[in-house]
N, C-alpha and C positions, 0 to 999 in steps of 0.2 A: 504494500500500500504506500504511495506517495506520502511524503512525509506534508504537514497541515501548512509549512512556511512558503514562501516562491522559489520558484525555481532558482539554482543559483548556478550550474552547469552551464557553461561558458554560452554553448549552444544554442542554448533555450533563449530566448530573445523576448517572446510571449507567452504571455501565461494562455490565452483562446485564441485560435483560428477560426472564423466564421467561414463553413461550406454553405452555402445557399444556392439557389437559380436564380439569379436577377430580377429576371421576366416574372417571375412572382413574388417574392417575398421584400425585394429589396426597399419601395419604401414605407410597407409596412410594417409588417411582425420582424423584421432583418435591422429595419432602423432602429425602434427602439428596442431591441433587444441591447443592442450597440450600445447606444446612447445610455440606455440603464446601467450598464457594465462599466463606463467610463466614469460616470456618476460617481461609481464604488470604486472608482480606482481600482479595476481589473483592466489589463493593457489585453485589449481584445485587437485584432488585426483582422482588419476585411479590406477586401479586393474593391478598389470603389469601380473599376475598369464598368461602363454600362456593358458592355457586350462581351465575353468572354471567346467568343467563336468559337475553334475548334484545337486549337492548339496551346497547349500551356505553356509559357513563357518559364523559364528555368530557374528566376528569378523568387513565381509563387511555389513552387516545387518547394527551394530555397526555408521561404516562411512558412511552410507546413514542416517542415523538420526542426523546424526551432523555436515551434511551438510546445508546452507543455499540456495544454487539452486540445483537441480540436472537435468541435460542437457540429455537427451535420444537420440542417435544415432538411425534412423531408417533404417537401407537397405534392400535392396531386402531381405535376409535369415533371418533378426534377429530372428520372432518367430518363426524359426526353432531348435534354442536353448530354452531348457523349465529352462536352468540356468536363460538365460536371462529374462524369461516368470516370472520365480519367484523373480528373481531381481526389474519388474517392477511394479510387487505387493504391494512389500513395497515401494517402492517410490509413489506409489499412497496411500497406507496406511499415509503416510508422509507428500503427500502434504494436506490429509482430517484429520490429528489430529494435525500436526504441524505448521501449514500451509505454508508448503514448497513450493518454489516457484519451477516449473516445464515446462524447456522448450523444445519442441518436435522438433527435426532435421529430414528432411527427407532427406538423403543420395541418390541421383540419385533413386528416389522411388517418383510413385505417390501418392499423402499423399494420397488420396481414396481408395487407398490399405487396408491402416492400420484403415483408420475412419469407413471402408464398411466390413473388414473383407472381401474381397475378393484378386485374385492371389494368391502368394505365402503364404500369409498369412492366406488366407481360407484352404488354399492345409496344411499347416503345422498344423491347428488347430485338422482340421479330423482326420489327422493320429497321434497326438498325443491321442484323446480319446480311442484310440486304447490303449493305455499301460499307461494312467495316469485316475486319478478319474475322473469324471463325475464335482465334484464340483470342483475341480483344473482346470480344463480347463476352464470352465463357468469365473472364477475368473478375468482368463487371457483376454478371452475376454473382460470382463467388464473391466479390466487396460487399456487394448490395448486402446478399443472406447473415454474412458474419458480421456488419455493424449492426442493421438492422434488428437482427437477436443477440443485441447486448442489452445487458439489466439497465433500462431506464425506467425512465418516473411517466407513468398512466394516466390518464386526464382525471383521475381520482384523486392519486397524490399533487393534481395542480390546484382541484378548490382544498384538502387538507391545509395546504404548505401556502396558501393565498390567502386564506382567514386566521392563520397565526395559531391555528389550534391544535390540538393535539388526537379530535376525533373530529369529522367532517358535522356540517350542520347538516339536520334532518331534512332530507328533500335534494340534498347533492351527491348521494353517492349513486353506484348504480350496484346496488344491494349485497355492498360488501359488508363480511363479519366483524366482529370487533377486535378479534387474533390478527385480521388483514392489516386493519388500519394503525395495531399497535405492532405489527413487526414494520410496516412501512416506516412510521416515525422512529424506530429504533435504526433502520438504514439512514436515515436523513441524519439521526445525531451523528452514528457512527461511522459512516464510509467518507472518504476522501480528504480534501483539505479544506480549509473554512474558506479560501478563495472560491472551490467548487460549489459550497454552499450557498454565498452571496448569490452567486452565478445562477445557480436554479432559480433563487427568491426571485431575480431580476426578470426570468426569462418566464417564470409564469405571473407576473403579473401586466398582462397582457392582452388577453379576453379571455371572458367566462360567457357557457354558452348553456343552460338550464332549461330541458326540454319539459314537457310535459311534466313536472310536479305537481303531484295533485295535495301535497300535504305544504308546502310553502307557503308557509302562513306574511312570512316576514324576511327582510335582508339587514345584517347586524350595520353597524354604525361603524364597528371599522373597515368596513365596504371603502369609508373615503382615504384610506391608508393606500390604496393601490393607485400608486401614480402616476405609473406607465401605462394602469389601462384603457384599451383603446377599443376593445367593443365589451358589451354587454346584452347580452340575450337572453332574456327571458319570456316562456312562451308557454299556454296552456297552463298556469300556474293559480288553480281558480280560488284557491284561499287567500290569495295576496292582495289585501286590502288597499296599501301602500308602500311608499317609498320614504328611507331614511331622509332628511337635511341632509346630512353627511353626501350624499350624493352627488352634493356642489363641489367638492374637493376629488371629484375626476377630471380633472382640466385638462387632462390627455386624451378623454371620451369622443370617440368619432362616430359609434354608432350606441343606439341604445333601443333595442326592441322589448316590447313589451305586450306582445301580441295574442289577443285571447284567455288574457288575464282580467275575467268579465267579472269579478269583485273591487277593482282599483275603482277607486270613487274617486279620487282626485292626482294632482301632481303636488313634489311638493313647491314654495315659491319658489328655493333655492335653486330647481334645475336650472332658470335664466342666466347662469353662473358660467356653463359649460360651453363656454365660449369655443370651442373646438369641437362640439358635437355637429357631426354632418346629417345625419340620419335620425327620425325619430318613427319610430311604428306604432302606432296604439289602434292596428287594425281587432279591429271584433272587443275592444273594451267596453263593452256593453253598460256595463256600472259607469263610466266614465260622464258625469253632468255638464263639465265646465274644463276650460283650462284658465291656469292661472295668468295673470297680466304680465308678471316676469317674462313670460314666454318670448315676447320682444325682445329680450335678452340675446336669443340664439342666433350671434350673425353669422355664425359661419354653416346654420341650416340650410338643405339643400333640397331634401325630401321628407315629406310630411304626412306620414297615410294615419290618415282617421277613418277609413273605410269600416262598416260597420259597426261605428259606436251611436247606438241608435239613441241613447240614453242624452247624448250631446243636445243641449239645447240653445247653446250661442259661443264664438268665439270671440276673443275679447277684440276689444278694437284695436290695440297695436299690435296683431297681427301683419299688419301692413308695414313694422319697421323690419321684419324678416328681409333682409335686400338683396340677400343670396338664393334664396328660396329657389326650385327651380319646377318641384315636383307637389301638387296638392290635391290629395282624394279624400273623397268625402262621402262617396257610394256608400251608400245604407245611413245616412245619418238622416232618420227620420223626423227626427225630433227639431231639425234644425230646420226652422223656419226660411232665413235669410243668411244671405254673407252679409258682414259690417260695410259700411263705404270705404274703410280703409284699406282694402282690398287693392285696391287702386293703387297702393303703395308696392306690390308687389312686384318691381321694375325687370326682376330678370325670369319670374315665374312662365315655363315653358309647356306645362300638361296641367290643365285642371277637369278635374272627373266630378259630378256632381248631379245627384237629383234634386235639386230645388228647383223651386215653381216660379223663383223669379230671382233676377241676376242685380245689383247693385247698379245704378249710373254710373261708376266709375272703371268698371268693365272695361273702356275704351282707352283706361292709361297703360293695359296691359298689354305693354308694346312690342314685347317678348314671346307673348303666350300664341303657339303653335299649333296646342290642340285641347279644343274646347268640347266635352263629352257631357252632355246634356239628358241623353238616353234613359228611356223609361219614367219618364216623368208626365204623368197624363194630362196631371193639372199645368201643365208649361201652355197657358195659354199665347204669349206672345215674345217676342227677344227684342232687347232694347235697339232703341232706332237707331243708336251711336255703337252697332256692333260693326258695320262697317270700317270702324276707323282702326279693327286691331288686323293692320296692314301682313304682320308677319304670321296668320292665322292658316296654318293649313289642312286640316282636316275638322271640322265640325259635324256631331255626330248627335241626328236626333232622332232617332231611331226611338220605336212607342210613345212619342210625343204626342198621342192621341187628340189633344185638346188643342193643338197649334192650327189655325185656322190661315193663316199666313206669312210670308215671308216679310220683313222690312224691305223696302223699296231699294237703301241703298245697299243690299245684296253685292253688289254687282261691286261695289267697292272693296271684297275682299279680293285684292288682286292675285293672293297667294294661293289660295284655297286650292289644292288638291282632289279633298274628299269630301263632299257634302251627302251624310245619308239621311233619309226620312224615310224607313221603312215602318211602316207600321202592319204588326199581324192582325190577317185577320177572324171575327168571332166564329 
């Protein structure tokens, strides 16, 4: 076992080598993983090269041998790259001459992918024997299989070692025993060196992804201690009332779903905070009444589904300082009467989905919006006369508009329009 201090072997130059695929991971899960490691003053080394191509320069050869860990990113594509395929050659050449220490990530990827050689990775193997040696492939396989089945940490020991605690909270494991979860923390104390340690801490807090819970009553307050995380998913979790405050102190948060989680009565004000949130889902929050006014907070929002929170009875008026916005559904929100005027503020919004029975006057500042889905709305007796003026409008869709009796006159002023449907079924 490596001894707990750094490296001090002339050689060793870094304590982690980051293996990844560019084309995926790099400025995501690859950034901050990085970035969280430098934090802690772990001297991690990554290739910032954008494109890798096909040949390894002798140079990174070089810094994978004078690494002390070297950490392999797996995703869905990776051995779709044969740079990568031969990157992870030597680091298995590495870990069996130098005895490098070697730990394997699987990136939203079932590790049996990569242990079995099957999916993407069987798919990428075939067609590479097509244009590489017989014994180069053979190689990769044999790297793939032997990192791949080395002792890492399970998307169980990532919510364990993410909450600080020493058994997982109820509703995050997938029904593991309590022998599982205390031999797991007994490896976390005991294996490797406290640099390796830091290193997992850093590299799982990153997203948590929580499917169907049906006993998730609640999420603890040191939720806001994770501050490199960058999604948050939670879905079908129908005991989940609400949301910590703490939740404002994810300032690295880009995505946060919460979708079908139809006991959430509200937000709390604090998410207005998460100034780096891109993404919000609260499709089918049924419970859902109101959003809070904070919400104008979120400038760096992009997309916004409210689709089936029928419960929804008004959005707030600054709404409209959202000015990144791009995407806003609202399919199934029955209860909502009207959009606010401020609507109009929504300068770069590009897709709005929507059954209400009548659209805002200021409809026409949205100078951006592309595609207007209007569909199934019976009571949509007419469209405002200043629909004409959204120039960059190309597909409008009114389809079961049953009660629409006519067109506006200046029709004929959306110059862009592509797709106009009024299909309506009939009895």
């Amino acid at each position: 076992m490596a001894s707990s201090s750094s490296p001090t072997t002339p050689y060793l130059k870094h304590e982690v080598f980051l293996s990844f695929r560019g084309a995926d991971t790099r400025k995501g899960f690859t950034s901050h993983l990085y970035h969280a490691l430098q934090r802690n003053q772990i001297d991690a080394y990554i290739d910032n090269k954008l494109d890798g191509g096909e040949k390894i320069e002798p140079a990174l050869l070089e810094r994978i041998e004078e690494s002390f860990i070297s950490l392999v990113i797996f995703p869905e594509n990776y051995a779709d790259s044969t740079f990568c395929l031969r990157e992870l050659s030597k680091i298995l050449e590495c870990m069996e001459t130098k005895q490098q220490m070697v730990l394997p990530v699987f990136y939203r990827l079932d590790p049996s992918h990569v242990q079995n050689l099957t999916g993407s990775y069987g798919d990428a193997l075939c067609k590479h024997e097509r244009d590489c040696s017989s014994e180069e492939v053979e190689s990769w396989r044999h790297a793939l299989k032997e990192i791949a089945n080395l002792k890492g940490w399970d998307s169980d020991v990532i919510n364990l070692h993410a909450f600080k605690q020493d058994r997982p909270i109820e509703g995050y494991t997938n029904e593991r025993s309590v022998e599982y979860w205390e031999s797991k923390v007994a490896q976390l104390r005991t294996n490797g060196s406290e640099d390796i340690k830091k290193h997992l801490e850093m590299m799982i807090d990153h997203d948590i992804h929580v499917g169907h819970h049906p006993k998730l009553a609640s999420l603890p307050d040191i939720i806001g201690e994770l501050r490199s995380l960058a999604e948050l998913g939670i879905s079908s979790c129908s005991k989940l009332a609400s949301l910590p405050d703490s939740i404002s102190e994810l300032r690295s948060l880009e995505e946060l779903s919460l979708s079908s989680c139809s006991k959430l009565a509200s937000l709390p004000d604090s998410i207005g905070e998460l100034r780096s949130l891109a993404k919000l889902s609260l499709s089918s929050c049924s419970g859902l009444a109101s959003l809070p006014d904070s919400i104008g907070g979120l400038r760096s929002l992009t997309m916004l589904y409210l689709n089936g929170c029928y419960g929804l009875t008004s959005l707030p008026d600054n709404i409209g300082a959202l000015k990144s916005l791009q995407w806003l559904y609202l399919d199934g929100c029955s209860g909502l009467p009207s959009l606010p005027n401020s609507i109009g503020g929504l300068k770069s919004l590009k897709s709005l989905l929507s059954r209400l029975t009548s659209l805002p006057d200021s409809i026409d500042e949205l100078k951006s919006l592309k595609s207007l889905n209007l569909s199934g709305r019976s009571g949509l007796a007419s469209l405002p006369d200043n629909i004409g003026s959204l120039k960059s409008l190309k597909k409008l869709d009114l389809s079961g508009c049953s009660g629409l009796t006519s067109l506006p006159d200046n029709i004929d002023a959306l110059k862009s329009l592509k797709y106009l449907i009024l299909i309506v079924a009939q009895d």
